[in-house]
Residue, then its C-alpha position, 0 to 999 in steps of 0.5 A: x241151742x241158740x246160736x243168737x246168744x254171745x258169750x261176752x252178753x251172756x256172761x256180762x250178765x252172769x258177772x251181775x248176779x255173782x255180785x248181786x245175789x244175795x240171800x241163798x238158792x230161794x233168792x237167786x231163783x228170783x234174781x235169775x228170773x228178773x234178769x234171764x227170763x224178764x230182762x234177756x229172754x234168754x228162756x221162759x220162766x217154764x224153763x227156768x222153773x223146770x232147770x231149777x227142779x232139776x237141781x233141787x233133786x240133785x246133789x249140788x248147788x241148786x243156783x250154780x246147778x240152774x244157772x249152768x244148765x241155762x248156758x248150756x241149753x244156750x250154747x252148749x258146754x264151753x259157755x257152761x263151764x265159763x258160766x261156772x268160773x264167772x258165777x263161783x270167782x267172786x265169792x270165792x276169791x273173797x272167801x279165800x282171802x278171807x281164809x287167808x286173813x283168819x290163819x294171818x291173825x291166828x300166826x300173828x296172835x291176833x284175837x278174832x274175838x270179834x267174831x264171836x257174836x257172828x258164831x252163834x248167828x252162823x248156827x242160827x242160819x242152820x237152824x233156819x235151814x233145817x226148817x225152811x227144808x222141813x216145812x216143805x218137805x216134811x208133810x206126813x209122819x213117815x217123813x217126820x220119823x225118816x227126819x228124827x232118825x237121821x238126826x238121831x244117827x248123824x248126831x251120834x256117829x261121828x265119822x262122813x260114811x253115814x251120811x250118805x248111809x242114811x241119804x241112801x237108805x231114807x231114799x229106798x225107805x220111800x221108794x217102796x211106796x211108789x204105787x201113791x204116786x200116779x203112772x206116767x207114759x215111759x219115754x224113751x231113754x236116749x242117754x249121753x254117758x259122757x258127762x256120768x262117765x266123767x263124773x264117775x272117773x273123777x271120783x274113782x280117780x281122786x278117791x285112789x289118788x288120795x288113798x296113796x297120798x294121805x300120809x305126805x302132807x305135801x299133797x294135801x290139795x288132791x286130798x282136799x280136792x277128793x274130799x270136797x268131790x265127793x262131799x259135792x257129789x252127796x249133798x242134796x239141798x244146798x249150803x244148808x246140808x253141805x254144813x253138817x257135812x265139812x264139820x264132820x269132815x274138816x273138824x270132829x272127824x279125828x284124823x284130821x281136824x283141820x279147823x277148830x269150831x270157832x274158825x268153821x261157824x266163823x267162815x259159815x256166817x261170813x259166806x251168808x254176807x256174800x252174793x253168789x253161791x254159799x258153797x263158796x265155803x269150801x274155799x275158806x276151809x280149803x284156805x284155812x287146810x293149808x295154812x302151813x304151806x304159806x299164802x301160795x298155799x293157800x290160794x291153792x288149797x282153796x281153789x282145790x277146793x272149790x273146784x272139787x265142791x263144784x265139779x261134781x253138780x255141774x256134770x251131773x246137771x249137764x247129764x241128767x238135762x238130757x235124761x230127767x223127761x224120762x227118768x222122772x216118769x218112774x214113780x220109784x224114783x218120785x217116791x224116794x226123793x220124799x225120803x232123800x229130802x226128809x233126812x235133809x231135815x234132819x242131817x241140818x237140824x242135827x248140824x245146829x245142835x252140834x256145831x252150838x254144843x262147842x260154843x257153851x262148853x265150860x262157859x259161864x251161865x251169861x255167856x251161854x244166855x247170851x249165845x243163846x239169845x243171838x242164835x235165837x235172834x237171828x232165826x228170828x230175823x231170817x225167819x219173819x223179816x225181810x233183813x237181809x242176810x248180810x245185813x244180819x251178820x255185819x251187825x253181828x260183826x260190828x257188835x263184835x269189834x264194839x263190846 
C-alpha cells in the first residue's frame, strides 16, 4: 500500500491510457511501463514484469488484469475496481454504440456491405494470434501435438463444453512431467479466500440463475451475464483466445444463434481499431443479443456483458497476488501451463479456420481470392510491419464505403 498515491492522480493516468492503448496486451505492457513505471514511479519495471506474468497465467484479460492488480497493490480494492471502470468505459462505451448502430441498420434494411473487406481482415488478426502464442509457447513437439489435438477437437465438436474440456486436460497432460522443471524452497501459504470465494459464488449464482431463466427471453441479460462470467473465468491468453470461444457460444451453438457471422467477424475487426482492452467485445455482441428489447435494451445487454467478461479475471487477480510466491514454487503447476498455453494455439488457430469458412460458402472463385488475399494481407502487415492495427482496419473500412 502506498497511502502517497491519490486516486484522482492515479485514475487521470489510467483515463490516458484507456485512449491511448493501441495494439493489444504486448502494446499496452509498454505503454504501462512508459507511463507507470517511468513517468509516475508508481512501481518498478520488476514489479510491472512480475504482475503481468501473473496475468499471463491466468484466465482474463492480461492488460485489465495488470493494470488492476498495480492499483491495488497501490491503495487497495476500492482504487482497483475504480481502475477496472476507468480503464474498460471508453472502449466499451464505443463498441456498445457501435453495436447498437449494426442491429439499426439491420432494422432499417441498410447494407453494411462496407464491412466486408474488414471481414476477412478480422480472421487475419486471429490468425496473427494463433502464431504470435505459438512461436512463444510451442517450443517442443509435445507441445506441437497438444496444439494440433485441440484444434482438431474444438474444429469438430460444436458445443462451449470442450474447450475448457481440452484446457483442462492439455494442462494435467504436462503436469506430469513436473520433474523437468527444477525444485524450488516451499513458501509458506498464507491465503485470503474472500476474493476466490466471490469468484466461485458468482459463478454458481449465475450459473443457477440462468438455469431457471433460459426460457423467458425477458431475462436475457443474466443470461448473457452467465455466459460471459463463465467464458471470462476460462479464457487463457487474451482476446486472441476469447474469439473461438463467443463464436462457438454466440453463433454456431444452435440454441442460440444470436449473431450471424458477418456481425461477429465485423464487431471483432472493429474492437482492433480501438484503444484499451479488446475484451470490450463482448459488449457489442451483448448489444447486438438484445436487439429485440430496444436501445435500453441494448445499452443493457451490453453492460451485462461487459461486466461478466470482466468480473471473473479481476477477483482472480486480486486472489492469486496474494498466493502466486507460493503456488508457482510447485513444479506441477509450472509444468501444466505449457500444455494450457500449447492448446491456446490451437483453440485460435482453429477459430481462424472456422470462422473464414462462412465468408467463401456459395461464393464465386474471385470473391473467394479476393477474401483470401485481404486475410493474407493483413497477417502480413500484423505480422512484419509496424502499421498499426487501427490503421490496418479503417483502410479496410474506407476500401469498403469505396468499391
Amino acid at each position: 500500500m502506498n497511502p502517497r498515491v491519490r486516486y484522482i492522480d492515479f485514475l487521470k493516468d489510467v483515463f490516458l491510457l484507456s485512449v491511448s492503448c493501441f495494439g493489444g496486451p504486448q502494446a499496452h505492457l509498454a505503454h504501462f511501463q512508459k507511463m507507470l513505471v517511468e513517468k509516475r514511479k508508481y512501481i518498478t519495471e520488476e514489479e510491472l514484469i512480475e504482475v503481468n506474468a501473473l496475468g499471463q497465467v491466468l484466465p482474463g484479460p492480461t492488460s485489465t488484469q495488470t493494470l488492476t492488480a498495480i492499483a491495488y497493490r497501490l491503495r487497495g480494492p476500492n482504487l482497483a475496481y475504480l481502475t477496472l471502470i476507468i480503464w474498460m468505459l471508453p472502449s466499451v462505451a464505443i463498441m456498445t454504440i457501435l453495436g447498437i448502430l449494426m442491429a439499426s441498420f439491420e432494422t432499417k434494411q441498410i447494407s453494411i456491405s462496407f464491412t466486408r473487406f474488414i471481414q476477412p481482415m478480422a480472421v487475419g488478426f486471429i490468425a496473427y494470434g494463433a502464431y504470435s502464442i505459438g512461436i512463444k509457447t510451442v517450443t517442443r513437439p509435445r507441445a506441437f501435438l497438444l496444439m494440433v489435438l485441440a484444434a482438431v477437437a474444438s474444429y469438430f465438436i460444436k458445443t462451449p463444453i470442450v474447450f475448457p474440456a481440452i484446457l483442462i486436460i492439455a494442462g494435467c497432460i504436462t503436469a506430469f512431467n513436473y520433474k523437468a522443471h527444477p525444485r524450488e524452497p516451499k513458501k509458506k501459504f498464507n491465503v485470503v479466500w474472500a476474493n476466490l470465494i466471490l469468484w466461485v459464488g458468482v459463478l454458481i449464482f449465475a450459473a443457477v440463475l440462468g438455469s431457471l431463466t433460459k426460457a423467458k427471453p425477458e431475462f436475457l441479460p443474466i443470461r448473457l451475464f452467465e455466459n460471459f462470467y463463465r467464458n471470462g473465468s476460462l479464457v487463457f491468453g487474451g482476446g486472441q483466445v476469447l474469439t473461438p470461444l463467443l463464436y462457438t457460444e454466440f453463433v454456431q451453438y444452435a440454441p442460440k444463434h444470436y449473431l450471424s457471422s458477418e456481425e461477429f467477424l465485423s464487431g471483432y475487426a472493429l474492437v482492433q481499431a480501438l484503444p484499451g482492452p479488446v475484451f470490450s467485445f463482448s459488449s457489442f455482441i451483448g448489444a447486438l443479443s438484445m436487439r429485440e428489447f430496444g436501445t435500453g435494451g441494448e445499452i443493457f445487454g451490453a453492460i451485462m456483458s461487459a461486466a461478466g467478461i470482466f468480473l471473473p479475471g479481476t477477483f482472480l487477480i486480486f486472489f492469486m497476488i496474494r498466493v502466486w510466491d507460493s503456488l508457482k514454487s510447485f513444479r506441477a503447476i509450472r509444468a501444466s501451463l505449457e500444455g494450457i498455453l500449447a492448446a491456446n494455439a490451437g483453440l485460435v488457430a482453429a477459430a481462424a479456420i472456422l470462422l473464414f469458412q462462412p465468408l467463401i460458402e456459395n461464393q464465386p472463385l474471385e470473391n473467394i481470392l479476393l477474401y483470401s488475399l485481404f486475410t493474407v494481407v493483413t497477417f502480413v502487415l500484423i505480422a512484419f510491419t509496424k502499421i498499426p492495427s487501427w490503421a490496418i482496419i479503417a483502410a479496410g473500412l474506407l476500401l469498403g464505403f469505396i468499391l
